[in-house]
C-alpha positions in Angstrom: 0.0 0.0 0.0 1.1 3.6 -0.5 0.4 6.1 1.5 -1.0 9.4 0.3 -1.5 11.7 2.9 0.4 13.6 5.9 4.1 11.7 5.2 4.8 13.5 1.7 2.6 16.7 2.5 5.7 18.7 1.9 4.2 22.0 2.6 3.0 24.1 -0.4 0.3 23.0 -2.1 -0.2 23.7 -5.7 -3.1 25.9 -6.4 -5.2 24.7 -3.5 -8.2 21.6 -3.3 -8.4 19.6 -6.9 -11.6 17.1 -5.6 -13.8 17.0 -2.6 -15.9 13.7 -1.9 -18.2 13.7 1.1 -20.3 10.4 2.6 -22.2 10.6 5.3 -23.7 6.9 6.9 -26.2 5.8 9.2 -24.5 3.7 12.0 -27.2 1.7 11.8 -27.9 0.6 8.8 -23.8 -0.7 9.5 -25.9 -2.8 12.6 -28.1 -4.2 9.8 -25.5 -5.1 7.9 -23.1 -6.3 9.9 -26.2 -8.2 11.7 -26.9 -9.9 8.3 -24.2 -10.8 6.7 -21.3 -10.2 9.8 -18.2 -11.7 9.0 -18.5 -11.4 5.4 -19.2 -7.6 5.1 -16.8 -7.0 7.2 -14.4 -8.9 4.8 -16.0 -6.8 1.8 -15.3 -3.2 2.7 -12.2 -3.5 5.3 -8.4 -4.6 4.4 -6.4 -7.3 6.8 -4.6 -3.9 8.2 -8.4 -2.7 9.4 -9.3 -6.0 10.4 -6.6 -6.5 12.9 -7.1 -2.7 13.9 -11.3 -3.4 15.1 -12.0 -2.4 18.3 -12.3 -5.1 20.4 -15.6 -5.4 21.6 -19.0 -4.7 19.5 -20.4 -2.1 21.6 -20.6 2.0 20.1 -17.4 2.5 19.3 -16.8 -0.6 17.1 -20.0 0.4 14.8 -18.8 3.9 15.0 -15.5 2.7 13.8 -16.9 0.5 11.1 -19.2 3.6 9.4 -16.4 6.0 9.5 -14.1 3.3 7.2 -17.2 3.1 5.5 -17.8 6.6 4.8 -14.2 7.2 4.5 -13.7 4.6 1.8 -16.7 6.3 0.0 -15.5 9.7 0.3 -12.5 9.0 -1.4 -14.2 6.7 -4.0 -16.0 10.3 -4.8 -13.0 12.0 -4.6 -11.6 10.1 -7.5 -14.5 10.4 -9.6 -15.2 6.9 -9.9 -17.1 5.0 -7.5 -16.1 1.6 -5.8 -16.6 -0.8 -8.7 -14.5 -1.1 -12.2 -11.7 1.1 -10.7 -11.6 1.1 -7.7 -12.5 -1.8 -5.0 -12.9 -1.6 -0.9 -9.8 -3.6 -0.4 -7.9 -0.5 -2.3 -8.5 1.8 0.3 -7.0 1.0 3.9 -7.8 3.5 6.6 -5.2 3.3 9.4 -4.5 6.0 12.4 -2.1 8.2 12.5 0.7 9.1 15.2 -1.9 12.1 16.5 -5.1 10.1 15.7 -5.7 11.3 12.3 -6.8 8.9 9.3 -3.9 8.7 6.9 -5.3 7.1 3.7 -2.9 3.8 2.0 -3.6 2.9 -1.6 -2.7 -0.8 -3.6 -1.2 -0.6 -6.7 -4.7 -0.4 -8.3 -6.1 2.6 -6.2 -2.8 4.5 -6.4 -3.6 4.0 -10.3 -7.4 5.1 -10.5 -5.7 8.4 -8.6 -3.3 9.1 -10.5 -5.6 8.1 -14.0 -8.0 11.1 -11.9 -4.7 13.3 -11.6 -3.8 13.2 -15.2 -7.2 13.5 -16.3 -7.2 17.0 -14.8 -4.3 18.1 -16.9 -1.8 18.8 -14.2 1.6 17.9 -15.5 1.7 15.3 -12.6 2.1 11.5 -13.9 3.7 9.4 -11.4 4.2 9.5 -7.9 6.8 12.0 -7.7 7.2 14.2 -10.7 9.6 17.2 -11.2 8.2 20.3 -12.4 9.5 23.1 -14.0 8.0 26.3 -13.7 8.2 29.7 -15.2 8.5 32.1 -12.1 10.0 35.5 -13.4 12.9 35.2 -15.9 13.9 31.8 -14.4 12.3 28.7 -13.4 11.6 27.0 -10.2 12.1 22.9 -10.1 9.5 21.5 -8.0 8.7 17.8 -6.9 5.0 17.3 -6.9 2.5 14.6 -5.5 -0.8 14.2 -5.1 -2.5 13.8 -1.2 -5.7 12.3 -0.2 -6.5 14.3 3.3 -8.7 12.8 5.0 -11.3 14.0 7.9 -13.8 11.8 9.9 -16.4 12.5 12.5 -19.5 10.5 14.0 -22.0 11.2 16.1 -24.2 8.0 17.8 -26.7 8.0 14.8 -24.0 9.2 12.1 -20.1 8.4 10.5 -19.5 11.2 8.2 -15.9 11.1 6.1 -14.4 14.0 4.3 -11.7 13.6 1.8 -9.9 16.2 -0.4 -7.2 15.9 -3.2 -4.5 18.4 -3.0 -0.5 18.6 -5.0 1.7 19.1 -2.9 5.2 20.6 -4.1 8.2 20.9 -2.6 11.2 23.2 -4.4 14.4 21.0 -5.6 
């Protein structure tokens, strides 16, 4: 998995937010599902990494925890333009927690694909992970390394999981 978030957030992002994907899920209607079909949904929408990461017990904070990967995973499905489906599946997206509690979004080989496909579909002169830019600044040019990062936000209340993800480039000068 690669990470796209916080760790190569060098600092100056180019131009500001590229995408914005939003999902917002009822905890239970997670219940339902996770009532119904238990095991095997959670086997559908979470990754071995999320799976050894469940809370312990099923009380709250475990259903809590369940929407917001749900949500999350969404939110970024929307980010990308595409959905979870041909592109893009659940087991793409891993969720994990960050040093300070944030969400830090990993990608497979796949997802990391269907972004950067999203990426270069925008016509910024980003194609792979790490790209070096040239730009005019003045009467020289500025070399830049650019990458694309997924920033992630979640929140719940007891009824709700609500994710919000945003696709910046970040730059840093060479």
């Amino acid at each position: 998995m690669t990470e796209v978030g916080e760790n190569i957030d060098w600092g100056d992002d180019l131009g500001g937010i590229y995408a914005h994907g939003i999902d917002l899920v009822e905890i239970g209607r997670i219940k339902q599902a996770l009532s119904r079909f238990d095991g095997d949904f959670l086997c559908r929408i979470l990754t071995a990494c999320e799976i050894e990461a469940l809370p312990p017990t099923r009380n709250a904070r475990f259903y809590e925890w369940v929407a917001g990967r749900f949500a999350a995973k969404e939110a970024i499905a929307k980010t990308l333009g595409c959905g979870i489906g041909r592109k893009l599946a659940w087991a793409d997206m891993d969720i994990r927690t960050g040093k300070s509690g944030q969400p830090e979004v990993y990608l497979s080989e796949n997802g990391y694909a269907a972004l950067m496909e999203y990426v270069v579909s925008m016509k910024f002169p980003v194609s792979t992970e790490v790209d070096v830019l040239k730009l005019q600044k003045g009467k020289g040019e500025a070399i830049f390394k650019a990458a694309p990062c997924l920033k992630l936000s979640l929140t719940h209340t007891a009824e709700l999981a609500m994710a919000s993800c945003i696709l910046t480039i970040s730059t840093k000068i060479i």
